[in-house]
PyMOL Python script that loads the backbone (N, CA, C, O; Angstrom):
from pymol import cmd

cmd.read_pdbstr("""\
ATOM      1  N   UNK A   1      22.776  29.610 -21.975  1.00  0.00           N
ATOM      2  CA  UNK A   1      22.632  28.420 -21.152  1.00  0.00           C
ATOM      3  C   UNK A   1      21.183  28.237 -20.711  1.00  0.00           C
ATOM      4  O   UNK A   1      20.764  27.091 -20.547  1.00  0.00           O
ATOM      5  N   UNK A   2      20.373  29.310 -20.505  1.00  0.00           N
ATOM      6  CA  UNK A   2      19.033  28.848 -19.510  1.00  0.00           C
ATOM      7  C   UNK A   2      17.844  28.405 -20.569  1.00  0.00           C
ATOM      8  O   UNK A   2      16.986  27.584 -20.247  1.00  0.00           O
ATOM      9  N   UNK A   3      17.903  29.275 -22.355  1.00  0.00           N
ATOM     10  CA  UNK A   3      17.702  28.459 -23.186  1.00  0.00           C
ATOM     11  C   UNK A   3      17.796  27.677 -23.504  1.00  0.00           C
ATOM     12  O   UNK A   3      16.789  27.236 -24.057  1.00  0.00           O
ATOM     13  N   UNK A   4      19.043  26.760 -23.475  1.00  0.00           N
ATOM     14  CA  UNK A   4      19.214  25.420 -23.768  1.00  0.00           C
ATOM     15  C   UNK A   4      18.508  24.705 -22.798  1.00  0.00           C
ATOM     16  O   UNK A   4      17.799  23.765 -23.157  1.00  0.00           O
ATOM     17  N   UNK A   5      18.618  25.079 -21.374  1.00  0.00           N
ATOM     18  CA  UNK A   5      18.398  24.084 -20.110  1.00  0.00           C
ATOM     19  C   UNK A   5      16.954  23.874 -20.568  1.00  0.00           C
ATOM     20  O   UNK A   5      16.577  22.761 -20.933  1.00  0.00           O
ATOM     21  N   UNK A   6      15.769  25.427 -20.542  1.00  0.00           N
ATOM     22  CA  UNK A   6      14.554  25.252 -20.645  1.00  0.00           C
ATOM     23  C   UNK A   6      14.227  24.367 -22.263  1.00  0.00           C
ATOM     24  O   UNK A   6      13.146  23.785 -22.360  1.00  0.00           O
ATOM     25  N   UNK A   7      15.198  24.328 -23.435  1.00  0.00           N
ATOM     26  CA  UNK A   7      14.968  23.265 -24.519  1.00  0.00           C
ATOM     27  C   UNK A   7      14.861  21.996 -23.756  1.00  0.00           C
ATOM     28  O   UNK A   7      13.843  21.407 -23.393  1.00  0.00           O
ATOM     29  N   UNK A   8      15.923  21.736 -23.610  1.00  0.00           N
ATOM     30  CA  UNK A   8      16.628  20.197 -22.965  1.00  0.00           C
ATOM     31  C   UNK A   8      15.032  19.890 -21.590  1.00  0.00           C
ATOM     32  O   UNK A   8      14.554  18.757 -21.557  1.00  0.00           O
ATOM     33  N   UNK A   9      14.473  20.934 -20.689  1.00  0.00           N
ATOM     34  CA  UNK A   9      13.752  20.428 -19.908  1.00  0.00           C
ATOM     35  C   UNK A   9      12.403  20.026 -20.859  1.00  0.00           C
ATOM     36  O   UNK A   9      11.739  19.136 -20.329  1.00  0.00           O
ATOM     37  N   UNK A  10      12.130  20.268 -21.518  1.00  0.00           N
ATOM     38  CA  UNK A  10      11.012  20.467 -22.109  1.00  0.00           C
ATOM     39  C   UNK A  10      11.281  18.680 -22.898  1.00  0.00           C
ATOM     40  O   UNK A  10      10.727  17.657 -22.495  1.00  0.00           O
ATOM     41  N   UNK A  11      11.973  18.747 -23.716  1.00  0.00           N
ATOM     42  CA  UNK A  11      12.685  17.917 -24.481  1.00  0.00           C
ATOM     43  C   UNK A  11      12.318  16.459 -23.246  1.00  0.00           C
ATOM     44  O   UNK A  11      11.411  15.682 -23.546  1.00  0.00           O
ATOM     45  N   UNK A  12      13.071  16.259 -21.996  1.00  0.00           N
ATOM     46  CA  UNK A  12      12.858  15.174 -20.963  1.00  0.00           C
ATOM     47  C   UNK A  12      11.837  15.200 -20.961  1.00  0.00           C
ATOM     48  O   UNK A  12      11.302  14.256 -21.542  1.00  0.00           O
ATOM     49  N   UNK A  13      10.772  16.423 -20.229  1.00  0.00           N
ATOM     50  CA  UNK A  13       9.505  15.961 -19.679  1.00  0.00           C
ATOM     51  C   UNK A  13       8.873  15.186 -20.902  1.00  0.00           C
ATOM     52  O   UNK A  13       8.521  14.088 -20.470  1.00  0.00           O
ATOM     53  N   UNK A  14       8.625  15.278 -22.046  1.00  0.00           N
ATOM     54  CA  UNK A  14       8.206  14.928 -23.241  1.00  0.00           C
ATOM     55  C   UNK A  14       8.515  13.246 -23.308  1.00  0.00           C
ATOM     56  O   UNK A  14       7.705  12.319 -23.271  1.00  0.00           O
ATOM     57  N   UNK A  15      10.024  13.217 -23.423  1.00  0.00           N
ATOM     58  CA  UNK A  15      10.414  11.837 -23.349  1.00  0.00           C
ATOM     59  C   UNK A  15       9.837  10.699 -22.113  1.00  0.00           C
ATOM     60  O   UNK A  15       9.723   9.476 -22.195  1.00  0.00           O
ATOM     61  N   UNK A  16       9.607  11.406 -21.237  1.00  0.00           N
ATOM     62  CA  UNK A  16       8.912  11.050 -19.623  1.00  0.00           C
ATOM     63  C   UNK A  16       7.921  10.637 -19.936  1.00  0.00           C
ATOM     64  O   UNK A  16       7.699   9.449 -19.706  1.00  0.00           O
ATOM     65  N   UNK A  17       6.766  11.577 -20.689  1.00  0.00           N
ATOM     66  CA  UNK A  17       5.352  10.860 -20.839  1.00  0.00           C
ATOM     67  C   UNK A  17       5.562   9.818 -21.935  1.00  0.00           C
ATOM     68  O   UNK A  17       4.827   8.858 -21.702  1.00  0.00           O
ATOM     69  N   UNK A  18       6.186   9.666 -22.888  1.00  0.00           N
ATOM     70  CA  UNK A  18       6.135   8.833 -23.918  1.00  0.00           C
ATOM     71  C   UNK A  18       6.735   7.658 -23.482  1.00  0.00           C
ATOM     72  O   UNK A  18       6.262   6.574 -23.826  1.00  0.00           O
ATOM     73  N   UNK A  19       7.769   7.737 -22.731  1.00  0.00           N
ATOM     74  CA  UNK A  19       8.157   6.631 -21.794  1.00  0.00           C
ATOM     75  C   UNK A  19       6.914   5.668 -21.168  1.00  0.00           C
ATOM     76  O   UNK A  19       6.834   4.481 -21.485  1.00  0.00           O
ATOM     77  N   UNK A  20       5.877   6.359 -20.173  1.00  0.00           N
ATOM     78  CA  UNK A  20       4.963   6.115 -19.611  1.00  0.00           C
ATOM     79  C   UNK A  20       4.311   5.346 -20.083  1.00  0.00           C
ATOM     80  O   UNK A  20       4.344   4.134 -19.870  1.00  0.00           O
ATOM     81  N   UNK A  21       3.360   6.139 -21.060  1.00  0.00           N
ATOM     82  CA  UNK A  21       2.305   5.538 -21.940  1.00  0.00           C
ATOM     83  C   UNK A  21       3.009   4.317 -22.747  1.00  0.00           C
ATOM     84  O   UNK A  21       2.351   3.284 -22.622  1.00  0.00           O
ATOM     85  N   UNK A  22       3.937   4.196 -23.379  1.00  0.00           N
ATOM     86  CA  UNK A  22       4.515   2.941 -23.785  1.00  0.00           C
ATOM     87  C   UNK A  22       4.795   1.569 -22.598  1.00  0.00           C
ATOM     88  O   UNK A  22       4.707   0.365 -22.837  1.00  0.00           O
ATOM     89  N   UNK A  23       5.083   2.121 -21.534  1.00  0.00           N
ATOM     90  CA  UNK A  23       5.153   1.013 -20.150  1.00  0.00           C
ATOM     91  C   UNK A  23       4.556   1.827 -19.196  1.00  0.00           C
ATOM     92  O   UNK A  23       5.222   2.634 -18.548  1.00  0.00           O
ATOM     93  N   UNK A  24       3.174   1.664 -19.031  1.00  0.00           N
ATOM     94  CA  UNK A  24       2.341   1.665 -17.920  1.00  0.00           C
ATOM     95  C   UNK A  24       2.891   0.861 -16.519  1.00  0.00           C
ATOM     96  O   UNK A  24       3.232  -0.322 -16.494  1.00  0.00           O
ATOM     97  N   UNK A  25       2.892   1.811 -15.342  1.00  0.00           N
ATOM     98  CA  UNK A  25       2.879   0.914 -14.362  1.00  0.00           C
ATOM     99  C   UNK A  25       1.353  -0.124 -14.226  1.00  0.00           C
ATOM    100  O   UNK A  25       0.384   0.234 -14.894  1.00  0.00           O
ATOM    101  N   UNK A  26       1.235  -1.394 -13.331  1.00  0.00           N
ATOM    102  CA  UNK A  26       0.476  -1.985 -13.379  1.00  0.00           C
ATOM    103  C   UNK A  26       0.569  -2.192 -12.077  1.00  0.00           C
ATOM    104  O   UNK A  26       0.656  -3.314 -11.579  1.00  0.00           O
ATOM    105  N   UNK A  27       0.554  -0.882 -11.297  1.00  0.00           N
ATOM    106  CA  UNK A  27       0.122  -1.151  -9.564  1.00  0.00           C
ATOM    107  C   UNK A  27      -1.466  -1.405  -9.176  1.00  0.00           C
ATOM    108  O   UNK A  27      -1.825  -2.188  -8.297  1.00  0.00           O
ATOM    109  N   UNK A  28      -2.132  -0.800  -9.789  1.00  0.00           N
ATOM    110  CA  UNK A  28      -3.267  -0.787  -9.765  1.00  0.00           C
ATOM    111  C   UNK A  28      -4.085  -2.212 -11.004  1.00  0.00           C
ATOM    112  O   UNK A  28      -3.634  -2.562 -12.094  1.00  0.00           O
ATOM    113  N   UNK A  29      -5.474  -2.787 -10.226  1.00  0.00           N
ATOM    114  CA  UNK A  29      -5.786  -3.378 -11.012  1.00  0.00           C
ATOM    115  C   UNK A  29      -6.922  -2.861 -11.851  1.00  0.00           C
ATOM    116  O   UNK A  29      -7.363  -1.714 -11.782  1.00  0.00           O
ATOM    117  N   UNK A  30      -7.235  -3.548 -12.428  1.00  0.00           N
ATOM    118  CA  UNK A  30      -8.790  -3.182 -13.914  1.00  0.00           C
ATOM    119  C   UNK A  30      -9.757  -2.943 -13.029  1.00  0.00           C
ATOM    120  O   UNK A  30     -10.098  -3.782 -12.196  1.00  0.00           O
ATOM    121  N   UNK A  31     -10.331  -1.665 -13.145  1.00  0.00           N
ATOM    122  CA  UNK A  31     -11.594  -1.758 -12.038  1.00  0.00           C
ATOM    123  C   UNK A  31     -12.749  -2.657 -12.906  1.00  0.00           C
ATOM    124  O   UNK A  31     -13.211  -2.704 -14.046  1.00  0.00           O
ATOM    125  N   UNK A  32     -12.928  -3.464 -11.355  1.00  0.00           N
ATOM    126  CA  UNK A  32     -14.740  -3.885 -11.649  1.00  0.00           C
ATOM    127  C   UNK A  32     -15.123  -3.512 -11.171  1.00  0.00           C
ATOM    128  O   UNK A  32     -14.586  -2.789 -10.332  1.00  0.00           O
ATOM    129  N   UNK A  33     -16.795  -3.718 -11.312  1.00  0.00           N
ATOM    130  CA  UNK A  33     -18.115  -2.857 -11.137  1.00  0.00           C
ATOM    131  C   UNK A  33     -18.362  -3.699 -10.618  1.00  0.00           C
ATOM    132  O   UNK A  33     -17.904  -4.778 -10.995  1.00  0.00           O
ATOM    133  N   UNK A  34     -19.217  -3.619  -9.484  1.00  0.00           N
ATOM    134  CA  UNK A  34     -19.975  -4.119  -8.477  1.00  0.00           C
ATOM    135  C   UNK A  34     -21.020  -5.320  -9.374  1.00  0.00           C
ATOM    136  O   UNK A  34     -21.096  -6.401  -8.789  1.00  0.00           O
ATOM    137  N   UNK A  35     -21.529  -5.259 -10.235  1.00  0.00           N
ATOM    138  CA  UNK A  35     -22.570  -5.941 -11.135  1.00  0.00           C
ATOM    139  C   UNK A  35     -21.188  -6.853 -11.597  1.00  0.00           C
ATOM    140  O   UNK A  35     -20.998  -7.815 -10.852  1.00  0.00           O
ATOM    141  N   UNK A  36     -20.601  -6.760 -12.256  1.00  0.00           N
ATOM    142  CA  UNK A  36     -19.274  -8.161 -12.580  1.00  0.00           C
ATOM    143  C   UNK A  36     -19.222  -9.024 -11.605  1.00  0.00           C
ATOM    144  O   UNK A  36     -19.742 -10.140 -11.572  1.00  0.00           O
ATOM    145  N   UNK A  37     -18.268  -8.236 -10.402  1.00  0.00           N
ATOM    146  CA  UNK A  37     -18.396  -8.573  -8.849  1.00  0.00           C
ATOM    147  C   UNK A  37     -18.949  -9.702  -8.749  1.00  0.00           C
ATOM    148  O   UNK A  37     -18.385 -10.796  -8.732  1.00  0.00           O
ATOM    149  N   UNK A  38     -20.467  -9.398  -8.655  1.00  0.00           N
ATOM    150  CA  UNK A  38     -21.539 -10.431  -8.503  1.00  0.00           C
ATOM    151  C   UNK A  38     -21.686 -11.441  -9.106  1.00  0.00           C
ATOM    152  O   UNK A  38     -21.913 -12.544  -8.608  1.00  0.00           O
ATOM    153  N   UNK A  39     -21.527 -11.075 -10.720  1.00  0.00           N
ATOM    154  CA  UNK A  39     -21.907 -11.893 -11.505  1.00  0.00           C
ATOM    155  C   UNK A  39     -20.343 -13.379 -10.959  1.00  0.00           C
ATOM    156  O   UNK A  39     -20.398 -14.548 -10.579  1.00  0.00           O
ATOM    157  N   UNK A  40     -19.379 -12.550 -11.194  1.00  0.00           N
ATOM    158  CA  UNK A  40     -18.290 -13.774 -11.316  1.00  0.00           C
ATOM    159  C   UNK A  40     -18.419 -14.310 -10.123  1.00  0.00           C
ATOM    160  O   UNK A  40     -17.982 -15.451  -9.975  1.00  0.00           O
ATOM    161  N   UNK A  41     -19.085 -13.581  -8.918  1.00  0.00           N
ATOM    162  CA  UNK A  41     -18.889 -14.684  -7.424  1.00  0.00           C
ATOM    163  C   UNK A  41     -20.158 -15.617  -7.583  1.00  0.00           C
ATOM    164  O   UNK A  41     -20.227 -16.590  -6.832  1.00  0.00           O
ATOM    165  N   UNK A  42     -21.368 -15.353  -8.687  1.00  0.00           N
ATOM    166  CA  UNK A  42     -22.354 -16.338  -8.930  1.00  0.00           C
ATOM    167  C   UNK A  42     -21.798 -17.608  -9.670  1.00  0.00           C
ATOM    168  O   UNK A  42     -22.054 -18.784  -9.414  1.00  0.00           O
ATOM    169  N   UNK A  43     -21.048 -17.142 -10.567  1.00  0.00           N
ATOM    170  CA  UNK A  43     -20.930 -18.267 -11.604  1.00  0.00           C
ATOM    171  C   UNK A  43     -19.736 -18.859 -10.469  1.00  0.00           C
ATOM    172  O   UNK A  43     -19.564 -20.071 -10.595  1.00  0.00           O
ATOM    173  N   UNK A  44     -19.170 -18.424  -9.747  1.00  0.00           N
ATOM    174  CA  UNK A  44     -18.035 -19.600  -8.615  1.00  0.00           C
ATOM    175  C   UNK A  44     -18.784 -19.980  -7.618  1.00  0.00           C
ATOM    176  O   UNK A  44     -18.392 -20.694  -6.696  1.00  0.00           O
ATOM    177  N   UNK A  45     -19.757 -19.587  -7.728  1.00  0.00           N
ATOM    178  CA  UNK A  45     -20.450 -20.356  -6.779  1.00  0.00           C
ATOM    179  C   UNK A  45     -21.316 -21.625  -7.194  1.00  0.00           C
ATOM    180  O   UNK A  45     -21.498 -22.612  -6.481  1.00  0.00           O
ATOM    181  N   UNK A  46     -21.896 -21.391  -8.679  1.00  0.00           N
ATOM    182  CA  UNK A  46     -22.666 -22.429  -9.005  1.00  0.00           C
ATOM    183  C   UNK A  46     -21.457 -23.408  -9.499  1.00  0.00           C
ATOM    184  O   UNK A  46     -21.636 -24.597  -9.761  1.00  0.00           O
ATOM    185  N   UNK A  47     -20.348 -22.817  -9.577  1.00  0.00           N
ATOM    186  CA  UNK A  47     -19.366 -24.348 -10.029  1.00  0.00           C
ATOM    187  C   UNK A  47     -18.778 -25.077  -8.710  1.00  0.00           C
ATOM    188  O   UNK A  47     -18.450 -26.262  -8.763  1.00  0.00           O
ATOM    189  N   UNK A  48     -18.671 -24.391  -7.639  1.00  0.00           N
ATOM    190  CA  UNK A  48     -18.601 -25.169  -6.545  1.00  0.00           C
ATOM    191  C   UNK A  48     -19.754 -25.811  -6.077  1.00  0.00           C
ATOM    192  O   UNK A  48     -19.658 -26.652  -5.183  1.00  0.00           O
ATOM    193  N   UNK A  49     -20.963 -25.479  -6.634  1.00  0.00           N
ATOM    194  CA  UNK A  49     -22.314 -26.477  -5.926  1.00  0.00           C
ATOM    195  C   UNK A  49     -22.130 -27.825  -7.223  1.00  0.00           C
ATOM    196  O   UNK A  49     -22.411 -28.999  -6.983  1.00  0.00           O
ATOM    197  N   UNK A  50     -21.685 -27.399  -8.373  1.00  0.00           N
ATOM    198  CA  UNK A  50     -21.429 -28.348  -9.341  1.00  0.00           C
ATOM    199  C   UNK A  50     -20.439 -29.633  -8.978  1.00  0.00           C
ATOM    200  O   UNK A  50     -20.589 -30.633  -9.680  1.00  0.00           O
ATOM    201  N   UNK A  51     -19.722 -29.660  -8.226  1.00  0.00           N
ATOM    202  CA  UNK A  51     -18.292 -30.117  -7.942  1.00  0.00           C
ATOM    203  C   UNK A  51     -19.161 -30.700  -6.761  1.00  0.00           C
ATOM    204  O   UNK A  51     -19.217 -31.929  -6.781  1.00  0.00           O
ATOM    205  N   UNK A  52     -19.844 -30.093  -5.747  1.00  0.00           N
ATOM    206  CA  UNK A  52     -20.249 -30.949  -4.896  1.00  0.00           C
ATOM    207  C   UNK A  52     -21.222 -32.242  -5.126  1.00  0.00           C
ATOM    208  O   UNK A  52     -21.245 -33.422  -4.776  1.00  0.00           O
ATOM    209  N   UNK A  53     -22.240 -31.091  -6.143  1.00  0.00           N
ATOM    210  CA  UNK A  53     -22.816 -32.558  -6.319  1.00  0.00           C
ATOM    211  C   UNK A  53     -22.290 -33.895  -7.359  1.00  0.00           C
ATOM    212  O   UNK A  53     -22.985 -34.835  -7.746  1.00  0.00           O
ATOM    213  N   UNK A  54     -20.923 -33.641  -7.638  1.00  0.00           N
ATOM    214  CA  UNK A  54     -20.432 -34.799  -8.579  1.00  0.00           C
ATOM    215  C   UNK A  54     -19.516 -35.190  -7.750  1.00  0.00           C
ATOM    216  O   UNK A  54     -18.634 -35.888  -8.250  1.00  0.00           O
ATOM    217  N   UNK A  55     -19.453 -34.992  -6.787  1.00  0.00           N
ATOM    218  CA  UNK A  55     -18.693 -35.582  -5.806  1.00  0.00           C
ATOM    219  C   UNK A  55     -18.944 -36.377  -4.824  1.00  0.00           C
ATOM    220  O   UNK A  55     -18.138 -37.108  -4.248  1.00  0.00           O
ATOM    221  N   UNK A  56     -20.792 -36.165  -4.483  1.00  0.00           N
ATOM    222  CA  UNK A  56     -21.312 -36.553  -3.692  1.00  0.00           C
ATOM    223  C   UNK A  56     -22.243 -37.607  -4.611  1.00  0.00           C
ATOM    224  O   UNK A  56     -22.978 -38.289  -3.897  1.00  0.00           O
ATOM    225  N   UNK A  57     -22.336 -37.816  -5.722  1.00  0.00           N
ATOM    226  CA  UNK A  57     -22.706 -38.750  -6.951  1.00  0.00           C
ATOM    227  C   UNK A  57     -21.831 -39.980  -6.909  1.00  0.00           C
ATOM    228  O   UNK A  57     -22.203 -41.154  -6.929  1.00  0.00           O
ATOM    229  N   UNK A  58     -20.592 -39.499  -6.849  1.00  0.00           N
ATOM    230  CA  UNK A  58     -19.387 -40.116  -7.327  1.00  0.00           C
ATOM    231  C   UNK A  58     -19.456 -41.233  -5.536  1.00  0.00           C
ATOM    232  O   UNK A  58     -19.797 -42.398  -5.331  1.00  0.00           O
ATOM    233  N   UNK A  59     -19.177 -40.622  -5.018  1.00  0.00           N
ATOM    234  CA  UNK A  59     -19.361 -41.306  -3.169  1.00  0.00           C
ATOM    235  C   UNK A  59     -20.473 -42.471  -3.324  1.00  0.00           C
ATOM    236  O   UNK A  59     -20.139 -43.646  -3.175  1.00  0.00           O
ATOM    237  N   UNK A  60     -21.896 -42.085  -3.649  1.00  0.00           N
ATOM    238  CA  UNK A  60     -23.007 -42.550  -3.652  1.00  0.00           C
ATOM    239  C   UNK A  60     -22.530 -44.032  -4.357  1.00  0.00           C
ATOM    240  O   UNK A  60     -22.586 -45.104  -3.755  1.00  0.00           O
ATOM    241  N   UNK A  61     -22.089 -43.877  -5.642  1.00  0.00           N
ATOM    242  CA  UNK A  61     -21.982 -44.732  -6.221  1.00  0.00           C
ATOM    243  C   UNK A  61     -20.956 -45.878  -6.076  1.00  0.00           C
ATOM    244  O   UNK A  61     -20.927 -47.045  -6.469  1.00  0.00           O
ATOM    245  N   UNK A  62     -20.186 -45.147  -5.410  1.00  0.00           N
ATOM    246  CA  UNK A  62     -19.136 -46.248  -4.795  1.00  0.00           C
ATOM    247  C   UNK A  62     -19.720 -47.215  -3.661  1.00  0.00           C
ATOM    248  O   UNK A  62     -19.563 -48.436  -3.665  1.00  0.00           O
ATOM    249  N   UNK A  63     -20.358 -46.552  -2.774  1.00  0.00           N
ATOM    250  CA  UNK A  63     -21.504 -47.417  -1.704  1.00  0.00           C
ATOM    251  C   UNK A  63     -21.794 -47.975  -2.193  1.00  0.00           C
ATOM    252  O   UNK A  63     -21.711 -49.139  -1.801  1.00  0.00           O
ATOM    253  N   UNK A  64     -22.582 -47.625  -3.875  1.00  0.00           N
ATOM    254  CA  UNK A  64     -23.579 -48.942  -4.058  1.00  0.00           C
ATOM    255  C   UNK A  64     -22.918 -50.367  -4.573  1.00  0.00           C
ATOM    256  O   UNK A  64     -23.484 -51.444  -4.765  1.00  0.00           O
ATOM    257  N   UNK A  65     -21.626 -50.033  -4.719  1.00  0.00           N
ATOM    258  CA  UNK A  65     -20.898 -50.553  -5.842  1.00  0.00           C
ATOM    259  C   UNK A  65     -20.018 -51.827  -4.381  1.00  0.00           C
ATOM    260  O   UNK A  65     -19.712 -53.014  -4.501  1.00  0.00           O
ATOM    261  N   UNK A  66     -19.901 -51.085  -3.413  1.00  0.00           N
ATOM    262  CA  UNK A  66     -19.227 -52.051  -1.974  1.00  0.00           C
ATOM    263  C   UNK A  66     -20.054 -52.736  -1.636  1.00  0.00           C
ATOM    264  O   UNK A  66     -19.719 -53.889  -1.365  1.00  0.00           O
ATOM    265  N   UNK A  67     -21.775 -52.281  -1.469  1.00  0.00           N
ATOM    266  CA  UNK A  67     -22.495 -53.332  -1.236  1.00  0.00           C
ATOM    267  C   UNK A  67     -22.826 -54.306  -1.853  1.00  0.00           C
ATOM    268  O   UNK A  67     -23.545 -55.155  -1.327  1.00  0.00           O
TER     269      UNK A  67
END
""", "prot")
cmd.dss("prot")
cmd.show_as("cartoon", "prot")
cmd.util.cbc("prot")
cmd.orient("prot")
C-alpha cells in the first residue's frame, strides 16, 4: 500500500504542475517597467492635448460661423 500511495502521490503532484502551466492563474498582471510607465502616460497625454485642441478649433469655428 505505501508504494502505491507514494506512486499515485508522485503521479498527482506531476499532473498538478502540468495542469498549471497549461492554465495559468492570471491574478497578477504583466509587469511594466517604469520607462513603459512613462512612455504610455506621455503618449495619453499628448492625445488628450490633441482632443483639446480639436475641440477648441471645432468651438472657434462655430463662433465664427454664428457671427
Amino acid at each position: 500500500m505505501n508504494r502505491r500511495k507514494k506512486i499515485k502521490d508522485v503521479y498527482d503532484k506531476r499532473m498538478k504542475q502540468a495542469n498549471l502551466k497549461v492554465n495559468p492563474k492570471k491574478a497578477k498582471p504583466k509587469y511594466i517597467s517604469k520607462a513603459e510607465r512613462e512612455k504610455i502616460a506621455a503618449e495619453a497625454a499628448t492625445q488628450t492635448t490633441d482632443i483639446e485642441t480639436v475641440e477648441t478649433t471645432t468651438t472657434e469655428e462655430q463662433v465664427k460661423k454664428d457671427a
